[in-house]
Backbone as CSV, one residue per row, in Angstrom:
resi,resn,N_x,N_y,N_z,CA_x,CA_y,CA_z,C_x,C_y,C_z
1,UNK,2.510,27.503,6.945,2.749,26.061,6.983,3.986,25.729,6.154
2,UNK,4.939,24.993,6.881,6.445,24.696,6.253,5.631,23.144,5.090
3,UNK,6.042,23.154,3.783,6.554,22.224,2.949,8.194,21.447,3.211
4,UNK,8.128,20.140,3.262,9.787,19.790,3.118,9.127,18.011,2.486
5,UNK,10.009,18.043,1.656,10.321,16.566,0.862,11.515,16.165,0.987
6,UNK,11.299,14.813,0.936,12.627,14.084,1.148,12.263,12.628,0.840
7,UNK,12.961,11.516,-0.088,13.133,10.381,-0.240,13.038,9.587,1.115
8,UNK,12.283,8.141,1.102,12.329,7.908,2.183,10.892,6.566,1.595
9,UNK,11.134,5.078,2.102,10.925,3.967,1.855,10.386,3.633,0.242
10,UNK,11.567,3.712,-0.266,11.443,3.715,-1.726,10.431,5.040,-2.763
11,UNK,9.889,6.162,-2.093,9.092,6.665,-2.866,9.355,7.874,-1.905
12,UNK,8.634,8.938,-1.997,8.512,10.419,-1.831,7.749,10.926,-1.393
13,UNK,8.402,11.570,-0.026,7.302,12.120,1.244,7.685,13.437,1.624
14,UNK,6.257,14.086,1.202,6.015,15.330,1.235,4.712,15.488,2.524
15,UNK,5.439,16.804,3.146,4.279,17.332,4.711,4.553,18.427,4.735
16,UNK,3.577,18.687,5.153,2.818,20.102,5.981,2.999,20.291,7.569
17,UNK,3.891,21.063,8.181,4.093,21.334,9.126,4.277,22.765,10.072
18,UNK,4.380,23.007,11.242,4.677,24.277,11.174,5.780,24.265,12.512
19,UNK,6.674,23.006,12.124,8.086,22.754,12.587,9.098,21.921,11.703
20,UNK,9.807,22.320,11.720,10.968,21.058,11.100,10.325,19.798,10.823
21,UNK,11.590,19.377,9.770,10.888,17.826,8.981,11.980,16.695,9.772
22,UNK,13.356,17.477,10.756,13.956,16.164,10.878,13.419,14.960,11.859
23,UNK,12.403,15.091,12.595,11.946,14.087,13.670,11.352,13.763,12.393
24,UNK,10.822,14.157,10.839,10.018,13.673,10.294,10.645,12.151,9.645
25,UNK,11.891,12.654,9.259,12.779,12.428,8.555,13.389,10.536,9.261
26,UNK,13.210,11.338,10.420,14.043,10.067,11.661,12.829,9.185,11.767
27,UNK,11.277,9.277,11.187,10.291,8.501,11.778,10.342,7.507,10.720
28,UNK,10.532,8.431,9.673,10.608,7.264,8.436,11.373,6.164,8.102
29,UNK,12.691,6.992,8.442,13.772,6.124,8.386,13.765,4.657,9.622
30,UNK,13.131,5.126,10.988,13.371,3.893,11.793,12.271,2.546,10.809
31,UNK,11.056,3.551,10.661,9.902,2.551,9.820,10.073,1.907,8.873
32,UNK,11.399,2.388,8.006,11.887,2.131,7.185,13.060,0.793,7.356
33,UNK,13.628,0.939,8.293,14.632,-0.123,9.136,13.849,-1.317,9.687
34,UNK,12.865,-1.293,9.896,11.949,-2.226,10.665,11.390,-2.913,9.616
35,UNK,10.568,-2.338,8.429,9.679,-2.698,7.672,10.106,-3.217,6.536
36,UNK,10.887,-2.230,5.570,11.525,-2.695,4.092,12.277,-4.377,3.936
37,UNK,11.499,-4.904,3.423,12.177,-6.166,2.582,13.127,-6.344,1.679
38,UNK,13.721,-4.585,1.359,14.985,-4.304,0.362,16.052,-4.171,1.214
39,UNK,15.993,-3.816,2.496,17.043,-3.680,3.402,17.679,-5.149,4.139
40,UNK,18.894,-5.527,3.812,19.367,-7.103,4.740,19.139,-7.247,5.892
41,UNK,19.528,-6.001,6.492,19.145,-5.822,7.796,18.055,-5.603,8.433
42,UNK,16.941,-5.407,7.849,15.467,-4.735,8.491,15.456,-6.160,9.299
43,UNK,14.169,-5.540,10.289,13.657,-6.982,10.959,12.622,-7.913,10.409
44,UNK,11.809,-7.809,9.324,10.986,-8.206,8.408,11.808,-9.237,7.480
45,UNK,12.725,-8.422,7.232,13.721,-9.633,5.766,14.526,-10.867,6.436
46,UNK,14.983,-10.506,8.819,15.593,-11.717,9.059,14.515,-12.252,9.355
47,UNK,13.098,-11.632,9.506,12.172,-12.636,9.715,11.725,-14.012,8.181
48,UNK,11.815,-13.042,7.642,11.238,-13.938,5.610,12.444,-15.055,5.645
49,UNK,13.756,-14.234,6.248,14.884,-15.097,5.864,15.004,-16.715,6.574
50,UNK,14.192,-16.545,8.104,14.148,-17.622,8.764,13.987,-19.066,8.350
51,UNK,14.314,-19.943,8.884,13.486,-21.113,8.607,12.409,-21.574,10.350
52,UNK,12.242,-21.212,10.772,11.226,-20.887,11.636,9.812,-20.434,11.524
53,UNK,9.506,-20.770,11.869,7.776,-20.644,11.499,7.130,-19.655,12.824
54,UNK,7.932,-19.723,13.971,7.101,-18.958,15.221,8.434,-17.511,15.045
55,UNK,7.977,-16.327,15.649,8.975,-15.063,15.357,8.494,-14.445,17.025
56,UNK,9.757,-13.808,17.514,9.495,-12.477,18.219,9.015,-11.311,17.440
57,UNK,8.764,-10.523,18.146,8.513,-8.614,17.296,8.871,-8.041,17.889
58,UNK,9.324,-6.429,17.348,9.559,-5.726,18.105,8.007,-4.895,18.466
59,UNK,7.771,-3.738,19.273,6.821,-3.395,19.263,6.034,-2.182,17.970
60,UNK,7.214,-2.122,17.056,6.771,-0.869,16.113,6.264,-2.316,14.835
61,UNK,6.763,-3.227,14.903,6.475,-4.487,13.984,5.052,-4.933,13.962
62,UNK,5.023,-5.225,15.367,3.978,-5.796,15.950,2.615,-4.905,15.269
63,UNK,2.549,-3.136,15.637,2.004,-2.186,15.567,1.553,-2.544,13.759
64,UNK,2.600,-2.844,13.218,2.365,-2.444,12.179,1.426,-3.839,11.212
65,UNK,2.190,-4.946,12.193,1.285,-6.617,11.684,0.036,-6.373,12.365
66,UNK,-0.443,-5.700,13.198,-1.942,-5.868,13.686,-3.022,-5.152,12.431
67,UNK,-2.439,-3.971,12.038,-2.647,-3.308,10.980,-3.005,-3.852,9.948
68,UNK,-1.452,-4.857,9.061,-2.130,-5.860,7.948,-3.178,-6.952,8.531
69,UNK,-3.322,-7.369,9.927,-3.956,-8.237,9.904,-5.924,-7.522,9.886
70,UNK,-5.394,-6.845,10.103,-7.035,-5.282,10.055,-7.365,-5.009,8.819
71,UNK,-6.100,-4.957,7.627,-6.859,-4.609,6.445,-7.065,-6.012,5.978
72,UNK,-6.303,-7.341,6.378,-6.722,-8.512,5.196,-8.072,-8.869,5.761
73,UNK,-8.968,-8.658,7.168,-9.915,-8.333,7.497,-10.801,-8.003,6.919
74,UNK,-10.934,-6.925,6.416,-11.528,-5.971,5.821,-11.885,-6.461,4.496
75,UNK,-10.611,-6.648,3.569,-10.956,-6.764,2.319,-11.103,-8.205,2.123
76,UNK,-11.425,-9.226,3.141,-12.159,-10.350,3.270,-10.359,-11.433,2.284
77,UNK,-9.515,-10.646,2.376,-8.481,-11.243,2.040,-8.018,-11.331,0.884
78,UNK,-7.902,-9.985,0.339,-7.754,-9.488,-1.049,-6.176,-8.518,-0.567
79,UNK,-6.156,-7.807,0.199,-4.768,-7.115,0.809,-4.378,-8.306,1.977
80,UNK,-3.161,-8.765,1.915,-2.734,-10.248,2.535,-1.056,-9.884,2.462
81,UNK,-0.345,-9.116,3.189,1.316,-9.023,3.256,1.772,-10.125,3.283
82,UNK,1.222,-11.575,3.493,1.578,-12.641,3.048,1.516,-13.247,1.464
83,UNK,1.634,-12.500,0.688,1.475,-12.882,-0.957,3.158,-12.416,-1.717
84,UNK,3.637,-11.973,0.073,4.918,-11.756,-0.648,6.330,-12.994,-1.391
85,UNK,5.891,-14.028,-1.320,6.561,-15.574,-2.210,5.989,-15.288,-3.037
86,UNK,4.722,-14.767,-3.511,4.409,-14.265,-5.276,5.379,-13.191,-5.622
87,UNK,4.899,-12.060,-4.733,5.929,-11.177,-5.085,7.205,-11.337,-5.721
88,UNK,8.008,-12.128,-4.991,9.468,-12.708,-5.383,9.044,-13.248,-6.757
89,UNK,8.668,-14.093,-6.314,8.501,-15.395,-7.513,8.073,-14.469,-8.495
90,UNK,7.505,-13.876,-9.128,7.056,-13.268,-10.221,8.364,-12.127,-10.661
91,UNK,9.184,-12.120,-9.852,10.382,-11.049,-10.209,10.670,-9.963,-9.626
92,UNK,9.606,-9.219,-8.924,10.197,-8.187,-7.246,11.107,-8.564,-6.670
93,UNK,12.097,-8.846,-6.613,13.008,-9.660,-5.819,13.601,-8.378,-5.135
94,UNK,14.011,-7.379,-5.329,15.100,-6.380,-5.719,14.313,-5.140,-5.849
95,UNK,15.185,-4.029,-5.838,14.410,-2.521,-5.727,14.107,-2.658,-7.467
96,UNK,12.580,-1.669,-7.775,12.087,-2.093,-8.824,13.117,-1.245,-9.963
97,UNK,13.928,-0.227,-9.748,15.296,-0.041,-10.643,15.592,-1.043,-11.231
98,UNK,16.236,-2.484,-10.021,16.746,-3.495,-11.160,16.240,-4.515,-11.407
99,UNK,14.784,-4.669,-11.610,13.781,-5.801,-11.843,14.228,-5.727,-13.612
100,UNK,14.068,-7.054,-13.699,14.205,-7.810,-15.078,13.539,-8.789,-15.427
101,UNK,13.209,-8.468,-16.619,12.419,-9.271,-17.370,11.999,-10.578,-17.002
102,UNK,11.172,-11.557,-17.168,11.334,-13.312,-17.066,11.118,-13.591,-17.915
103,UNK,11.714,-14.487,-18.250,11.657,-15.010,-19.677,10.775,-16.130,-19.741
104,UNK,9.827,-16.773,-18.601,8.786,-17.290,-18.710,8.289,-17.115,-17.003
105,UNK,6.899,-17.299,-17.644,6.421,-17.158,-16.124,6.768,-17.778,-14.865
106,UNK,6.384,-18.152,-13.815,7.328,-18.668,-12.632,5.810,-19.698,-12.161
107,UNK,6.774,-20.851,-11.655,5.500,-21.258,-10.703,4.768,-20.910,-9.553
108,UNK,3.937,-20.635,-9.590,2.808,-20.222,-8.836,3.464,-20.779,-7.263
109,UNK,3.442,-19.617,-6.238,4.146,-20.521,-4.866,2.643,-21.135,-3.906
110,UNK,2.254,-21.785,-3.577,1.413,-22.507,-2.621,1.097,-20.734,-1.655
111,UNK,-0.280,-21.125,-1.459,-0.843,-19.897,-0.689,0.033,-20.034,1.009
112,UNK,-0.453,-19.178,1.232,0.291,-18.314,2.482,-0.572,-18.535,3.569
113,UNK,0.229,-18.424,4.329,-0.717,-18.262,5.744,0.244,-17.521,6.894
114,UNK,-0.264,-16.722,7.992,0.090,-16.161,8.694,-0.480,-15.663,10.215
115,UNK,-0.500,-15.651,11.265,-0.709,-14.896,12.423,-0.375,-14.886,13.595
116,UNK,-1.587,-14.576,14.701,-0.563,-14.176,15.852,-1.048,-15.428,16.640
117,UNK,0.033,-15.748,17.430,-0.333,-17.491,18.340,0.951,-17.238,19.142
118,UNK,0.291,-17.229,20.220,1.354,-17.539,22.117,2.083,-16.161,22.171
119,UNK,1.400,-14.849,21.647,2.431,-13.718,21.824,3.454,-13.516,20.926
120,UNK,3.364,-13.910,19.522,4.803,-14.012,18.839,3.261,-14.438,16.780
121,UNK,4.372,-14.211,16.095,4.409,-14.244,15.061,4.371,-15.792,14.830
122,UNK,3.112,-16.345,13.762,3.347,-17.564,12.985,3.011,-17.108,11.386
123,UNK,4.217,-17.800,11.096,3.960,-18.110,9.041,4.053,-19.431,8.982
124,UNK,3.340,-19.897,8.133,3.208,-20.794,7.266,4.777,-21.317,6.594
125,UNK,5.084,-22.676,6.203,6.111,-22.545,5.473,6.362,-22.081,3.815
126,UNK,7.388,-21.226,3.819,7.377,-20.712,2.468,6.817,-19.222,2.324
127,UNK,6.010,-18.596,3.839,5.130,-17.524,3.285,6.704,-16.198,3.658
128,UNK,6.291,-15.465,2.615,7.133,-14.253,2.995,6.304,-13.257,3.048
129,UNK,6.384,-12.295,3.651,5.972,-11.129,4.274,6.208,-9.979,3.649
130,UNK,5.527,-8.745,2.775,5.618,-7.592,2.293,5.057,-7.040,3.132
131,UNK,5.256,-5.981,3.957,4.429,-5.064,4.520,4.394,-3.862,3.035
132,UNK,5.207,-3.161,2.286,4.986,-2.533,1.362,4.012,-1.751,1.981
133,UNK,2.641,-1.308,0.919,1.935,-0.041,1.455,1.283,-0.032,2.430
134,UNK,1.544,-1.325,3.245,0.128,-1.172,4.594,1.441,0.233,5.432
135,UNK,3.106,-0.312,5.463,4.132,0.083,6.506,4.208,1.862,5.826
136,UNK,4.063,1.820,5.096,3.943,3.184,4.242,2.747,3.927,5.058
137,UNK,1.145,3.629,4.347,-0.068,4.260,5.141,0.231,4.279,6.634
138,UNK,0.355,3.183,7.582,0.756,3.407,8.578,1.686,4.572,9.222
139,UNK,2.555,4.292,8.659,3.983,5.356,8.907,2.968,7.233,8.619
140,UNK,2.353,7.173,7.533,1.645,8.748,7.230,0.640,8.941,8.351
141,UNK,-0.512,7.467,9.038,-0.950,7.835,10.193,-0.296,8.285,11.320
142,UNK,0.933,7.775,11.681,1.082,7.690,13.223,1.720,9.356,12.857
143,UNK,2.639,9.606,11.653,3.146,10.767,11.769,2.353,12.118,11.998
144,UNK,0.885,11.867,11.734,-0.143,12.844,11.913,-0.426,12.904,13.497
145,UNK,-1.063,11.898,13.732,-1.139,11.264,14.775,-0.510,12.047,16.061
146,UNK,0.424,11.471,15.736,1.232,12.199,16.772,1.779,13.784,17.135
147,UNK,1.100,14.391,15.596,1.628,15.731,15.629,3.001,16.060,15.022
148,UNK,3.751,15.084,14.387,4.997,15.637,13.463,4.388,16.390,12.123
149,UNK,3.480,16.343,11.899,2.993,17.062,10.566,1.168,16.886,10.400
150,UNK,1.152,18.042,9.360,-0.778,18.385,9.379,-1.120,17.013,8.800
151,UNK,-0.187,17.057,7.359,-0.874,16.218,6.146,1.049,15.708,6.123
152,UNK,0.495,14.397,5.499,1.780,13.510,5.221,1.539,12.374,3.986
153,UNK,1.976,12.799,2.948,2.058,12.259,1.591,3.245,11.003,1.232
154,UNK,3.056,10.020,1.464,3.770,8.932,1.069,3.498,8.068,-0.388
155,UNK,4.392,8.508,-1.671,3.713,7.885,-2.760,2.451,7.329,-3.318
156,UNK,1.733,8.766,-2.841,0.082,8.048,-2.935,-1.074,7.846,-1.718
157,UNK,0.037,7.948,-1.118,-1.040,7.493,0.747,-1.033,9.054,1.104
158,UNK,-1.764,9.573,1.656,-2.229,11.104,2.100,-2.605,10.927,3.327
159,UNK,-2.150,11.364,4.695,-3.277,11.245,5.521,-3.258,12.574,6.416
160,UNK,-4.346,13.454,6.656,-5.080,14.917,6.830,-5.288,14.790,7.877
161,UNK,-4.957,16.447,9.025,-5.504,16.625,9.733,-6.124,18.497,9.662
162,UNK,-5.802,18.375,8.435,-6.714,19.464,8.158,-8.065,19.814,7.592
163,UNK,-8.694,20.459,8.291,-10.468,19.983,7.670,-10.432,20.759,6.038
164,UNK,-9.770,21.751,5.823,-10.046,22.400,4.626,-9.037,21.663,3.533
165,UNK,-8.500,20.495,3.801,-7.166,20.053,2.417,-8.171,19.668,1.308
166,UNK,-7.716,19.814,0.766,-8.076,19.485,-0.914,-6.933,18.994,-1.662
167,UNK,-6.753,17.512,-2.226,-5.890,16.965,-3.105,-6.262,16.651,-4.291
168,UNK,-5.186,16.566,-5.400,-5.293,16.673,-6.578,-5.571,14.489,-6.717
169,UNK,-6.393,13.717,-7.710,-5.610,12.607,-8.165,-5.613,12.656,-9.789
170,UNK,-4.407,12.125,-9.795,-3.539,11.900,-11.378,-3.954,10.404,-11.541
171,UNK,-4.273,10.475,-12.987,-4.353,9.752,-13.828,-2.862,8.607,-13.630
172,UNK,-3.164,7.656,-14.211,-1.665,6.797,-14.773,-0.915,7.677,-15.641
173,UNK,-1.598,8.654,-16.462,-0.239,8.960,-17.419,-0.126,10.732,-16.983
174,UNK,-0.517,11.144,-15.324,-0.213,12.614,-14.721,-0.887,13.399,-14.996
175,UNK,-2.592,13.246,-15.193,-3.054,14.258,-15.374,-4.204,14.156,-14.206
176,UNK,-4.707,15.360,-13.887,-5.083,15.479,-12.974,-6.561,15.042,-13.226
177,UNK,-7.364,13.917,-13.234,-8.972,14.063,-12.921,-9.968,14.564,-12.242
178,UNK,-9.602,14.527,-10.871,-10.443,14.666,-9.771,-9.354,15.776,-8.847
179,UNK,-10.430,16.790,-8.067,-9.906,17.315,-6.656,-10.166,17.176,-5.731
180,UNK,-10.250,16.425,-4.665,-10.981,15.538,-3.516,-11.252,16.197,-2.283
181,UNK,-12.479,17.058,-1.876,-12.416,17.344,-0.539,-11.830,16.764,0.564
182,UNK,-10.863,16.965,0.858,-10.607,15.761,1.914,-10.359,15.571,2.989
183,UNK,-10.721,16.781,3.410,-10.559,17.081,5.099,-9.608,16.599,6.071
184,UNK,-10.043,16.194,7.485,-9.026,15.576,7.890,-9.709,13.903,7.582
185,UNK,-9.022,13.445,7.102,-8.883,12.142,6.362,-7.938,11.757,5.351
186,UNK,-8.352,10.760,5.119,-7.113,10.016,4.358,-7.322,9.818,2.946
187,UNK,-6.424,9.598,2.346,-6.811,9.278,0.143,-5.303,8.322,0.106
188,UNK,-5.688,7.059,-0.524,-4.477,6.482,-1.066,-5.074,6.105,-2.717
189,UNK,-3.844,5.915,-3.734,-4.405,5.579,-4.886,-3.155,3.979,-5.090
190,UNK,-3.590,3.495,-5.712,-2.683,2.019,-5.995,-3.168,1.599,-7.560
191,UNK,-2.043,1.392,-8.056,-2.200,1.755,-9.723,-1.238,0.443,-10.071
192,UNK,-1.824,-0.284,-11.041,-0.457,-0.965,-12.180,0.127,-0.814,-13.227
193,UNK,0.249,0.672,-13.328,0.230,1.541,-14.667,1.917,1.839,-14.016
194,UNK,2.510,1.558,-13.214,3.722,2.243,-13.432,4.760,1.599,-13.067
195,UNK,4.873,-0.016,-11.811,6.107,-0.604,-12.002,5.355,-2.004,-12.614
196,UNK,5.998,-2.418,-13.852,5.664,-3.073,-14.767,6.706,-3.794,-15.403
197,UNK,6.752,-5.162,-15.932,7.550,-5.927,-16.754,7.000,-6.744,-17.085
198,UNK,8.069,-7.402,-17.741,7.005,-8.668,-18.424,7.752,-10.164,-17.946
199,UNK,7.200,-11.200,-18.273,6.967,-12.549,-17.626,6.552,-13.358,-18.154
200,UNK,7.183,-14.304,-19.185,6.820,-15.143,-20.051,5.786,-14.486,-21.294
201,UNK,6.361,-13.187,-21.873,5.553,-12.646,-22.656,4.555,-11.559,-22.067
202,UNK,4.558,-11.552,-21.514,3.190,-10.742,-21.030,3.814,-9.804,-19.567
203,UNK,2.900,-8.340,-20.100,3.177,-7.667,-18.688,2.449,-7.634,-17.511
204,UNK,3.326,-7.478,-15.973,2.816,-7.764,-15.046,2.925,-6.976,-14.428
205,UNK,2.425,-6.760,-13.612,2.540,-5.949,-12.396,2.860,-6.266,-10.677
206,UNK,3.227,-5.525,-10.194,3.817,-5.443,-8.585,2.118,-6.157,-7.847
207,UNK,1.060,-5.891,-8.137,0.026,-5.923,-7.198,-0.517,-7.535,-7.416
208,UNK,-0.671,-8.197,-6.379,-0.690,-10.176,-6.378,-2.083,-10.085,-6.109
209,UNK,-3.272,-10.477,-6.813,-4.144,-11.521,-6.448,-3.813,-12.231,-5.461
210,UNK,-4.065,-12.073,-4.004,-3.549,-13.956,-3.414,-4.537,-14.572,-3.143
211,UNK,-5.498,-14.934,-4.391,-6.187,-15.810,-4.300,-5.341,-16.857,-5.623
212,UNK,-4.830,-16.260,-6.405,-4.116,-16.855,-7.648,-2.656,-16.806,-7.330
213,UNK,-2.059,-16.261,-6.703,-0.850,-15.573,-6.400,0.230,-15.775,-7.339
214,UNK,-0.644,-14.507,-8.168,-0.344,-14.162,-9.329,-0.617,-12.860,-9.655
215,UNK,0.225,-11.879,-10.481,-0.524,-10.266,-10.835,-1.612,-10.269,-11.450
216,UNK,-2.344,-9.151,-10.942,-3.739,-9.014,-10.930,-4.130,-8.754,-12.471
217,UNK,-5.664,-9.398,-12.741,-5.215,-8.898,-14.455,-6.822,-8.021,-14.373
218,UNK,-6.645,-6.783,-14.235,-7.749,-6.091,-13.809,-8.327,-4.766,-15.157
219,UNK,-9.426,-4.559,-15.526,-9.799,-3.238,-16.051,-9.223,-1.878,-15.925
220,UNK,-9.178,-2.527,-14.687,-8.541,-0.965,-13.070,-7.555,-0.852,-13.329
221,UNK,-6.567,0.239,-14.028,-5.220,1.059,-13.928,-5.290,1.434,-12.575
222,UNK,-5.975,2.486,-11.914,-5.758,2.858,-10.948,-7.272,2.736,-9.871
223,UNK,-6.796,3.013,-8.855,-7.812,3.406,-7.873,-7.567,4.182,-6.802
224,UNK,-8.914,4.950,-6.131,-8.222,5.467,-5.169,-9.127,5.733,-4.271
225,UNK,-9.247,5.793,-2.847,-10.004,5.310,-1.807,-10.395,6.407,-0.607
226,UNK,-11.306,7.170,-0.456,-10.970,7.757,0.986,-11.685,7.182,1.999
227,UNK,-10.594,6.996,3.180,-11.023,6.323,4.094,-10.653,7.284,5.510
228,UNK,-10.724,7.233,6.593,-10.480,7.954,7.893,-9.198,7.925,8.255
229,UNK,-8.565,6.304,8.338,-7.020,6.005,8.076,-6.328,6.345,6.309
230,UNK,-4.878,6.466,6.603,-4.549,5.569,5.534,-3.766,4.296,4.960
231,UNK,-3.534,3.841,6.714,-3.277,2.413,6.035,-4.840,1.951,5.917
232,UNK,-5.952,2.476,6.104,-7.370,1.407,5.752,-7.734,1.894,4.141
233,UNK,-7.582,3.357,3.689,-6.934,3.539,2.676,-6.393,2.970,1.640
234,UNK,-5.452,2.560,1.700,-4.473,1.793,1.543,-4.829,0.816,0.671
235,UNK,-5.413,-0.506,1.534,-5.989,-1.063,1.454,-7.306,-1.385,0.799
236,UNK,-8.215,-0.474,0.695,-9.885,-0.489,0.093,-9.420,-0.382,-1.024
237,UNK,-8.170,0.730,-1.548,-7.517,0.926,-3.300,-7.275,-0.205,-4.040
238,UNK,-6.243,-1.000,-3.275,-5.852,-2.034,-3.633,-6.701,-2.816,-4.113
239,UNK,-8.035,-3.478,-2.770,-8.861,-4.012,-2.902,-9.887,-3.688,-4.048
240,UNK,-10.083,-2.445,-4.004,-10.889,-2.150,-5.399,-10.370,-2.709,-6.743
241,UNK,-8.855,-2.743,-7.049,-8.073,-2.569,-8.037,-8.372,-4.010,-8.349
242,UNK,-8.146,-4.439,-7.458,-8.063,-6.507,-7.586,-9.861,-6.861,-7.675
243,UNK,-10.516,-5.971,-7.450,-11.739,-6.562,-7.751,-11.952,-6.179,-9.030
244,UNK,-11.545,-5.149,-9.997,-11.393,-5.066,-10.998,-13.314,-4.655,-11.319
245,UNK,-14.076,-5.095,-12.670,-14.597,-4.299,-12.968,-15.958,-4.040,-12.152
246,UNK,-16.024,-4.790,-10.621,-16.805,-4.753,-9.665,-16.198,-4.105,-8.343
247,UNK,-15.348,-3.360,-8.876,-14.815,-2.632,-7.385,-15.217,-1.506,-6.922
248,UNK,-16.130,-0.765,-7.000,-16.890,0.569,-7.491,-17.906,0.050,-6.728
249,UNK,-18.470,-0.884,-6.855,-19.642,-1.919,-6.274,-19.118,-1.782,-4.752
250,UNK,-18.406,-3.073,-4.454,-17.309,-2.902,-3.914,-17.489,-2.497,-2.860
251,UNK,-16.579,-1.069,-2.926,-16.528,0.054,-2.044,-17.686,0.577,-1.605
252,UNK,-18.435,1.108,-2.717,-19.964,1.502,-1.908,-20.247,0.582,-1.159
253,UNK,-20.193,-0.893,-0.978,-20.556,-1.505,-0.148,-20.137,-1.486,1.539
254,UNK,-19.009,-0.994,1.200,-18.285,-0.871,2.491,-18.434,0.189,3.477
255,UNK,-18.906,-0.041,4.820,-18.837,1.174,5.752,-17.600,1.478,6.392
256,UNK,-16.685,1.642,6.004,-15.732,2.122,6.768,-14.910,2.947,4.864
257,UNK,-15.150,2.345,3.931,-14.568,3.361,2.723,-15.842,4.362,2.458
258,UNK,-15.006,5.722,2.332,-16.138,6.964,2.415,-16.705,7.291,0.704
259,UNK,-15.501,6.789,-0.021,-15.560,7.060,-1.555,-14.734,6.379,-2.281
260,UNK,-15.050,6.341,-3.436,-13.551,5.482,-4.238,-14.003,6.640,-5.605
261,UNK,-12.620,5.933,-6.199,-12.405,6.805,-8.085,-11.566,5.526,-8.710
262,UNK,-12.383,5.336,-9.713,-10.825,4.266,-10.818,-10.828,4.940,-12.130
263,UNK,-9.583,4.447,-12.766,-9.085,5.002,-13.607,-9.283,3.605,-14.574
264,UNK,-10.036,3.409,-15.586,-9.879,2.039,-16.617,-8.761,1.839,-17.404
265,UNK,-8.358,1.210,-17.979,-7.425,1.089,-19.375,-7.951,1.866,-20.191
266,UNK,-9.372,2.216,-20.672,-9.357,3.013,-21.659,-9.018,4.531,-21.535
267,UNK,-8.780,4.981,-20.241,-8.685,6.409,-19.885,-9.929,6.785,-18.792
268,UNK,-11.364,5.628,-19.342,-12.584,6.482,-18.605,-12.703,6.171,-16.686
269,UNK,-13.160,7.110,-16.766,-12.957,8.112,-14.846,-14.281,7.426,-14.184
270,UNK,-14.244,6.881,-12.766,-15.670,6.353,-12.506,-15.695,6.554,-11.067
271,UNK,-16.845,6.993,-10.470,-16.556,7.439,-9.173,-17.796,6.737,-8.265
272,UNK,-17.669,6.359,-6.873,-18.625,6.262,-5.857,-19.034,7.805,-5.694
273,UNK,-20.799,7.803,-5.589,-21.692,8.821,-5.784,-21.007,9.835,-4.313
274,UNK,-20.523,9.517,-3.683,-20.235,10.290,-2.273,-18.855,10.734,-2.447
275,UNK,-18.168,10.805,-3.568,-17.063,11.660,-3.686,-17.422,13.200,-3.947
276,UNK,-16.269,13.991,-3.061,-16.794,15.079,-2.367,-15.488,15.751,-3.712
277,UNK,-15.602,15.862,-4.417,-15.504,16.960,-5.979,-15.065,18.349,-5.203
278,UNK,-14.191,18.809,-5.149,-13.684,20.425,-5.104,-13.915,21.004,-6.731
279,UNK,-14.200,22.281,-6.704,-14.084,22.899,-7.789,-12.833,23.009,-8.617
């Protein structure tokens, strides 16, 4: 089985194959052109940029908004790619290299709204759009999916088509806790332990509450989810993270998440009873 890494939608994607990585290489990059809100040109940023409220799609867009509209589903509206006017507003503006400080907090932007009406895209006014990790998990499904690679690692998103994989998860500060049976399936982890600043005094993080739309102020450093997908993946992490010290609850509750793991502020490790532990 060939290893190849390569940079690719802000973070680092590593696969398992037993052909070349450049169709891998070219899948990311179009997903990457379509999806990223750091790029002027993507079709996502002339969509945020609009003053229009109704949008065309293309069909890899579309693919990928049915998706967020599946996980804000799910997590009853805790993962919402519409929380991206918090995003901004709190200081993401920009690749997180040149995020800077605020020197006081920002006003809170009016909640979001978003969906699909007459064949085409509606937002709300004011809502901007992150696809961020749903376009990521996605991008590691279809690449399996389709057969460009076994296993496909996107900053955290994993998604398996091998029954015997076994992955490592790291702590916030790189150490390894857990080894996750993980067959062919998926593991994403979503953490606020690592892009961080501060905001009228106080540090924040990349991940929005959009019920407050505001960073999440959670127990949970990290979490991490196995699910069948990994944009659903993806998603249950997140969702755990923002439910904070009831997310463990949570997940067991859920039939479609197979297991979860969080990581607290104090260091201590906590797992749903159906995590499948490698030696």
């Amino acid at each position: 089985m060939r290893h190849t890494s390569f940079r690719a939608m802000g973070t680092t994607v590593e696969a398992w194959s037993s052909d070349g990585d450049e169709q891998l290489r070219d899948w990311f990059e179009l997903v990457e052109s379509v999806c990223s809100r750091f790029r002027p040109d993507s079709e996502i940023t002339k969509i945020n940029e609009s003053t229009e409220t109704m949008h065309d799609f293309s069909p890899l867009l579309g693919d990928v908004l049915r998706v967020a509209a599946h996980a804000r589903m799910l997590t009853g509206g805790l993962v919402d790619i519409g929380a991206g006017s918090a995003v901004l507003a709190w200081g993401y503006d920009r690749t997180f290299e040149e995020v800077a400080d605020l020197l006081r907090e920002p006003a809170r932007p009016a909640a979001s709204d978003w969906g699909f009406r007459a064949g085409g895209l509606w937002r709300s006014p004011g809502t901007s759009l992150d696809l961020g990790g749903i376009a990521k998990g996605w991008a590691c499904d279809r690449a399996v999916e389709i057969g460009m690679a076994v296993v496909v690692s996107a900053g955290g998103d994993i998604r398996s088509a091998a029954d015997d994989a076994v992955v490592p998860v790291l702590d916030p500060w790189g150490a390894t806790v857990a080894r996750v049976r993980l067959g062919a399936a998926a593991l994403a982890t979503s953490s606020t332990s690592k892009r961080r600043w501060r905001a009228g005094g106080r540090e924040v993080s990349h991940i929005i509450d959009p019920r407050s739309m505001a960073p999440v102020d959670s127990p949970v450093l990290s979490a991490s989810v196995v699910a069948a997908t990994a944009s659903d993946a993806e998603a249950g992490a997140k969702a755990v993270l923002i439910h904070g010290a009831d997310g463990l609850a949570w997940a067991d509750a859920q039939d479609w998440i197979r297991s979860a793991l969080v990581v607290w502020d104090d260091g201590s490790v906590y797992a749903t009873p159906d995590l499948e532990w490698a030696e």
